[in-house]
C-alpha positions as CSV (number, residue, x, y, z in Angstrom):
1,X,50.4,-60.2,55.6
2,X,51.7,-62.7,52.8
3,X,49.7,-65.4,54.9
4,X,46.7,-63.7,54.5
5,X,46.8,-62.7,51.1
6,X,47.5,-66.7,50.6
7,X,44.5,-67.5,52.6
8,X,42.2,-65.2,50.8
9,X,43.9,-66.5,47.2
10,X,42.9,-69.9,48.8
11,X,39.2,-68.4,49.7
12,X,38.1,-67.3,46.4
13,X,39.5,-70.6,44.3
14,X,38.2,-73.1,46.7
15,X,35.4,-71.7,48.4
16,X,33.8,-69.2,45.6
17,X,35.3,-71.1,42.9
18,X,36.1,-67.8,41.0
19,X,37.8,-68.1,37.5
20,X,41.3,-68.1,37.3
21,X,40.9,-64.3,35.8
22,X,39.1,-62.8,38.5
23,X,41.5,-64.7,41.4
24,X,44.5,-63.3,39.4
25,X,42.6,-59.8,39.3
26,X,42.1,-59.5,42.5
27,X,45.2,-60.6,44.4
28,X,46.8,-58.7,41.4
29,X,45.5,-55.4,43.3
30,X,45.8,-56.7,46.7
31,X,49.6,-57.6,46.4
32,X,50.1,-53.6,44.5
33,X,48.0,-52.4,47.1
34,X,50.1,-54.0,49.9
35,X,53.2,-53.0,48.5
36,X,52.5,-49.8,48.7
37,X,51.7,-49.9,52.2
38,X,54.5,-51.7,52.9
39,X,56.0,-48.4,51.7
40,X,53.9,-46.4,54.4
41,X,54.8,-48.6,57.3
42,X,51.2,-49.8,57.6
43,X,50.2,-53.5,57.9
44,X,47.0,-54.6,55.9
45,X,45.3,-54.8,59.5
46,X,46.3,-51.6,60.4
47,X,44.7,-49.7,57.6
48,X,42.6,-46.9,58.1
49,X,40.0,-45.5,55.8
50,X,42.5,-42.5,55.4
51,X,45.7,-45.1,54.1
52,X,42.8,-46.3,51.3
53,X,41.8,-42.7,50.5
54,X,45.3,-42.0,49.6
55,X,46.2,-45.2,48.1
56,X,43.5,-44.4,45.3
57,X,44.9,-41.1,45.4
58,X,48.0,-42.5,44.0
59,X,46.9,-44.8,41.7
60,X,45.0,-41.8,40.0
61,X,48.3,-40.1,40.3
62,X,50.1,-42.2,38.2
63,X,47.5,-41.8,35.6
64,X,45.5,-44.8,36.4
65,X,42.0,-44.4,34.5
66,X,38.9,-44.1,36.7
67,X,37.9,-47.9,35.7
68,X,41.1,-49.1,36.7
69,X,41.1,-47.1,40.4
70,X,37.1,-48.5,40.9
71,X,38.3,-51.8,39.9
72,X,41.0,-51.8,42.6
73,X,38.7,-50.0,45.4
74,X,36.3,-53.3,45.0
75,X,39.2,-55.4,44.9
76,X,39.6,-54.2,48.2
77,X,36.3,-54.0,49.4
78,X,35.7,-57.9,48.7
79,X,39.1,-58.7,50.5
80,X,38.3,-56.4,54.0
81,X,35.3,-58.3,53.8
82,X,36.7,-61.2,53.8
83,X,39.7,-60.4,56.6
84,X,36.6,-59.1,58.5
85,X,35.1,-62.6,58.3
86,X,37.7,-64.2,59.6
87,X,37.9,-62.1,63.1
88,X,41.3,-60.3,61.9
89,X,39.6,-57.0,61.8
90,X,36.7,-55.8,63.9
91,X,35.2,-53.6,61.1
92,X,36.1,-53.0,57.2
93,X,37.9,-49.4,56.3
94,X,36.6,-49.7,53.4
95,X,33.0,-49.1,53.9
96,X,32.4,-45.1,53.0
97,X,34.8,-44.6,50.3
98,X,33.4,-44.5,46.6
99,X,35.2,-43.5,43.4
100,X,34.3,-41.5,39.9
101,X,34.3,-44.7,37.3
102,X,34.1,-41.6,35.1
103,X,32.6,-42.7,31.6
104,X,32.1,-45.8,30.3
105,X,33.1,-47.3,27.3
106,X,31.1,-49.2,24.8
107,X,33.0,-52.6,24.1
108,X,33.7,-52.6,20.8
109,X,31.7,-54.5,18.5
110,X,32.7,-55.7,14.5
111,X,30.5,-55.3,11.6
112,X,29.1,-58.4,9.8
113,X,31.5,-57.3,7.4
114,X,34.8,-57.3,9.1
115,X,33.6,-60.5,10.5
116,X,33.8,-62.2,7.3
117,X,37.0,-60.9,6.8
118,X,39.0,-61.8,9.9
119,X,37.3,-65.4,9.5
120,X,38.4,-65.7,5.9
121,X,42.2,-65.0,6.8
122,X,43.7,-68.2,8.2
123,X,44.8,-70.2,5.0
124,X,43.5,-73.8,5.2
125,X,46.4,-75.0,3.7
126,X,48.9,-76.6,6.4
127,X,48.2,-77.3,9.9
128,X,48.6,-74.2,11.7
129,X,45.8,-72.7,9.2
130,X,43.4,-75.5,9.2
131,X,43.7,-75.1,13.9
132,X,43.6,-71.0,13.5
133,X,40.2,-71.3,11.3
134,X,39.1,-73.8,13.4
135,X,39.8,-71.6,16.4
136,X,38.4,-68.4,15.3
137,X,34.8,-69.8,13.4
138,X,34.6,-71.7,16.9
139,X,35.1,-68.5,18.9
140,X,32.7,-66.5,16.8
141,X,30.4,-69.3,16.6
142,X,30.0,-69.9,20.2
143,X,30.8,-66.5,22.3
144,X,33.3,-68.7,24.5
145,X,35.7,-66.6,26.7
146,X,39.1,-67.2,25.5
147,X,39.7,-68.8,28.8
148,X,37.3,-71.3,27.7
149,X,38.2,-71.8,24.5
150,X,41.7,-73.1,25.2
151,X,40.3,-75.2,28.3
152,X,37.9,-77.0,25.7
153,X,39.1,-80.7,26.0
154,X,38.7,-82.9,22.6
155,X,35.7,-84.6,24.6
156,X,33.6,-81.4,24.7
157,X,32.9,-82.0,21.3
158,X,30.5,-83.6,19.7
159,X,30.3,-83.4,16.0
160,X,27.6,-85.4,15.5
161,X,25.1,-83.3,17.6
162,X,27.3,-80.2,16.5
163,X,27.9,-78.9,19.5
164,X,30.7,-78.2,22.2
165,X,30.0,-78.1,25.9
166,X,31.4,-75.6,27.5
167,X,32.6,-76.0,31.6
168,X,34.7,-72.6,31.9
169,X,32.0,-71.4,34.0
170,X,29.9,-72.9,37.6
171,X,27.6,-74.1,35.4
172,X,28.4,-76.1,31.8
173,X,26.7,-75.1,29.0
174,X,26.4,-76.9,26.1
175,X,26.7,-74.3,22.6
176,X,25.9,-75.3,19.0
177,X,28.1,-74.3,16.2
178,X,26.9,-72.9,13.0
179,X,27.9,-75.4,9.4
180,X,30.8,-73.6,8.6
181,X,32.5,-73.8,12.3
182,X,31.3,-77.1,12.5
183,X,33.0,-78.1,9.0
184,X,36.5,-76.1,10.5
185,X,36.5,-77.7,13.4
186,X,35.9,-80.9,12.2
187,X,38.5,-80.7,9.7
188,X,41.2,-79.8,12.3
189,X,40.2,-82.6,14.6
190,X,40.1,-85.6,11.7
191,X,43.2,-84.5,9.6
192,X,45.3,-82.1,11.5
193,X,45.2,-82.4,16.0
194,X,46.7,-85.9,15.9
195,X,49.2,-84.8,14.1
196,X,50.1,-81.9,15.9
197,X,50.3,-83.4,20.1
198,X,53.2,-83.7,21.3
199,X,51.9,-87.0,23.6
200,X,48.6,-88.9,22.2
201,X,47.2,-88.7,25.9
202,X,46.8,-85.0,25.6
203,X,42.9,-83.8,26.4
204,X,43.6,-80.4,24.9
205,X,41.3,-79.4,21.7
206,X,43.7,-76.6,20.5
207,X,47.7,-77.2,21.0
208,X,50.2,-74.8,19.8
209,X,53.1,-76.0,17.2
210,X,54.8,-77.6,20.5
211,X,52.1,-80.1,20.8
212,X,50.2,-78.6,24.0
213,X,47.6,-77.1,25.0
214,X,47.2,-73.4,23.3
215,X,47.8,-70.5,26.0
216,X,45.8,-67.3,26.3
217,X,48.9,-65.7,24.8
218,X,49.3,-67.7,22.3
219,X,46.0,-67.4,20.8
220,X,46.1,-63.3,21.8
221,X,49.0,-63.5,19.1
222,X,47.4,-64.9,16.4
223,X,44.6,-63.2,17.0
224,X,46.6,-60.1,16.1
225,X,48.2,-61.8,13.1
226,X,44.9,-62.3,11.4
227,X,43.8,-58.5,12.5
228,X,46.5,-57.1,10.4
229,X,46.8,-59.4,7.8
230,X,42.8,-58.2,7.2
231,X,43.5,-55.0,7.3
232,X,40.9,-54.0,10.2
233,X,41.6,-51.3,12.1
234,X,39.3,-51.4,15.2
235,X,41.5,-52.4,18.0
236,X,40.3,-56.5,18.3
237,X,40.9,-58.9,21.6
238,X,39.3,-62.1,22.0
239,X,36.3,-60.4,24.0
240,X,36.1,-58.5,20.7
241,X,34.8,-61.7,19.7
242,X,32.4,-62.4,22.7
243,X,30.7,-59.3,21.8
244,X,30.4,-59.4,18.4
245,X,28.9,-62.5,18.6
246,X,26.7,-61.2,20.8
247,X,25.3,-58.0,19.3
248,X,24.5,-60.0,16.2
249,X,22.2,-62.3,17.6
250,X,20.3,-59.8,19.3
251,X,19.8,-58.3,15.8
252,X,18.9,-60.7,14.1
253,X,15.9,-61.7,16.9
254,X,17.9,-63.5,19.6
255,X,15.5,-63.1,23.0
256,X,17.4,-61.9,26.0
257,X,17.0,-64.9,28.0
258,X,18.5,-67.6,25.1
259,X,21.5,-65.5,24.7
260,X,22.4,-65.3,29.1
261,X,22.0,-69.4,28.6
262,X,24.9,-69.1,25.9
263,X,26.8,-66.7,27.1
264,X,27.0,-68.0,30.6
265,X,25.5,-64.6,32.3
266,X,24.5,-65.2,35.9
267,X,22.9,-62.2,36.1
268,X,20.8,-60.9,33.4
269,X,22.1,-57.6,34.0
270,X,25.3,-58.3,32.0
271,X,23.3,-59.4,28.6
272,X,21.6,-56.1,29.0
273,X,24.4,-54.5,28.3
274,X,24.0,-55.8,24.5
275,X,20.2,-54.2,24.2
276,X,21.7,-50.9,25.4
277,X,24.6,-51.0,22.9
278,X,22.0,-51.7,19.8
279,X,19.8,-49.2,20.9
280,X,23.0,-46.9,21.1
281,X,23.5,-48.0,17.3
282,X,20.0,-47.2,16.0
283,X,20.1,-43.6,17.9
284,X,23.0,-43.0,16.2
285,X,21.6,-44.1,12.7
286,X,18.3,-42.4,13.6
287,X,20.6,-38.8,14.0
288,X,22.8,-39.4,11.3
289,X,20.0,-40.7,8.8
290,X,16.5,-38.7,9.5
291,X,16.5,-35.6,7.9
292,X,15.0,-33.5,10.7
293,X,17.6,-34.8,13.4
């Protein structure tokens, strides 16, 4: 069973070159999922539609929310198929079973406002502040993935072209930065990121106070430092970011297209999502604001 979880892990890094979130993701659910089967006596071969029925059964039990259980069901979906494709199984149990995703959630989205605010936090005054406003400008500047963002290597950037190039994705993108990102940035990399490496061979934009490469958690933390310290209530994660960056540009005349190329959408389906979340906003102005609503 271990074998062919390994396999599949194998499967979706080296032959559909998934991100390192998604792989994680998914064998995250697999392994849960064959744990708990481990605890009915079934082997992942073995499975019938009726062990996945009640697996889902369980997670919703525990209080799992319908996102979470639909996440997991095509988790396993994309695995039978696989374990299908590879002659272990004649025929997927997973086929006929569907879940309630129940409703879905707007990401949440900050005001120009609060924008200014978080971005105005880091004090520019030592090293850690002059790398933390360099980060966060970037971020908003750009719409990276926090993934991306620590995997930016000094040789993404160009300052002269003001621009980084982005690789986090199948396809590199290269995104330009705004003045005041491309001041921060450049700031951080001629006064403050040689002094900060712990070896002058690192590749690593952003490195923590150790002198490596920042991590995801690393960044998620001062991320959260800057939230409080402005005082902003909404609940903010990198993607918080990614969104925000891209809700604005659609408002302010941003085509559709443009903003898939700098996201690094491969279907346009996903940069929809932004046009439905505007037109959410102006329904609810429209109701709040016209006086026969």
């Amino acid at each position: 069973m271990l074998d062919l979880i390994a396999a599949y892990e194998n499967y979706l890094t080296k032959v559909k070159q998934a991100s390192t979130n998604t792989v994680a993701s998914y064998i995250r659910d697999i392994r849960q999922y064959a744990a708990w089967l481990s605890g009915e006596g079934v082997e992942i071969v073995d499975a019938q539609q009726l062990n996945i029925s009640n697996y889902l059964s369980y997670l919703e039990g525990q209080g799992r929310s319908g996102a979470t259980v639909s996440r997991s069901l095509a988790s396993l979906k994309n695995f039978y198929s696989y374990v299908v494709s590879t002659g272990f199984m004649e025929k997927t149990p997973v086929s006929d079973i569907h879940v309630d995703r129940g409703e879905k959630k707007l990401p949440q989205v900050l005001t120009g406002r609060e924008i200014e605010l978080l971005l105005q936090q880091p004090a520019a005054v030592d090293a850690k502040g002059i790398r933390d406003k360099a980060m966060l400008e970037v971020m908003y500047a750009t719409g990276i993935r926090v993934t991306e963002l620590i995997e930016l290597d000094i040789d993404d950037v160009n300052l002269e072209l003001s621009t980084i190039k982005c690789s986090g994705t199948k396809k590199s993108r290269s995104i330009p930065l705004y003045p005041g990102a491309l001041k921060a940035l450049t700031v951080y990399i001629t006064d403050i990121r040689n002094t900060m490496l712990a070896d002058s061979d690192e590749k690593a934009l952003f490195v923590n106070v150790g002198g490596v490469r920042m991590s995801r958690q690393g960044f998620w933390k001062i991320l959260k430092h800057y939230q409080a310290t402005a005082h902003i209530e909404k609940e903010i994660t990198p993607h918080t970011l990614r969104h925000s960056f891209a809700v604005h540009l659609l408002e302010n005349g941003a085509d559709l297209g443009s903003l898939q190329e700098l996201m690094g959408h491969s279907d346009i389906s996903s940069t929809q999502m932004y046009t439905h979340m505007i037109n959410q906003k102006l329904k609810s102005v429209y109701e709040k604001c016209h006086p026969k609503a």
